[in-house]
Structures are given as C-alpha cells and as structure tokens.
C-alpha positions, 0 to 999 in steps of 0.5 A: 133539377128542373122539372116539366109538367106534361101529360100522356096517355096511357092504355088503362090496363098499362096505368093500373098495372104501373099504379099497382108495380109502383106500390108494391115497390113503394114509390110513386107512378111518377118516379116509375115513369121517370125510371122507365123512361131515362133508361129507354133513352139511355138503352136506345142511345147505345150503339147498337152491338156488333153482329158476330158474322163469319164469310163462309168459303168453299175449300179456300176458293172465295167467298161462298154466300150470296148477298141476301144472306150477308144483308139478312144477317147484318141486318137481322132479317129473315131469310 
C-alpha cells in the first residue's frame, strides 16, 4: 500500500489525548488516525437509514398531518 505523507492540525487537547488512547492501546498515533478516519469515511459512505415514519389518518377519512410535520420527521427537524 501506497502511503502519502501530509500534515494536519489538531487542537493540543485532541493530540495529547490521541497520543495518550494510542499508548494505552499499544499503537502509534499514526495507526490511530488511520483507523479513525477509514471508518469516518466508511461510516459517512453509507446511505443513510430509512426513517420509519407512518401517515396518521383520522377515521379512515385521508390523511390528518400537515406538511411541516411530514417534512420535520423525514428530515429529523424539530417541530
């Protein structure tokens, strides 16, 4: 595998709190990065999960929900 060198920076806080998970996990800050971002990219590859979302009716008689709802919890806003 074909590596790139590159340079980030990071909050001190962030490092020295890496620096120190990564040596009480026995690896290197490096192989912590790497971990952390292939699966922040594979986590924000994946489509996203279906929203579980049921038309209310009133006595069988249509639909009794207005569209800012419908919107709001396709969505996940608040309402």
């Amino acid at each position: 595998m074909t590596r790139v060198k590159t340079t980030i920076e990071l909050p001190d806080a962030l490092a020295d709190e890496a620096r120190a998970l990564a040596h009480e996990h026995g690896t290197t800050l490096r192989e912590l990065v790497v971990e952390g971002l292939r699966s922040e990219v594979e986590r924000r590859r994946r489509p996203p999960a279906p929203v579980d979302f049921h038309f209310p009716t009133a006595r069988g008689e249509g639909l009794a929900v207005a569209a800012e709802d419908v919107l709001a919890t396709s969505y996940g806003l608040p309402r």
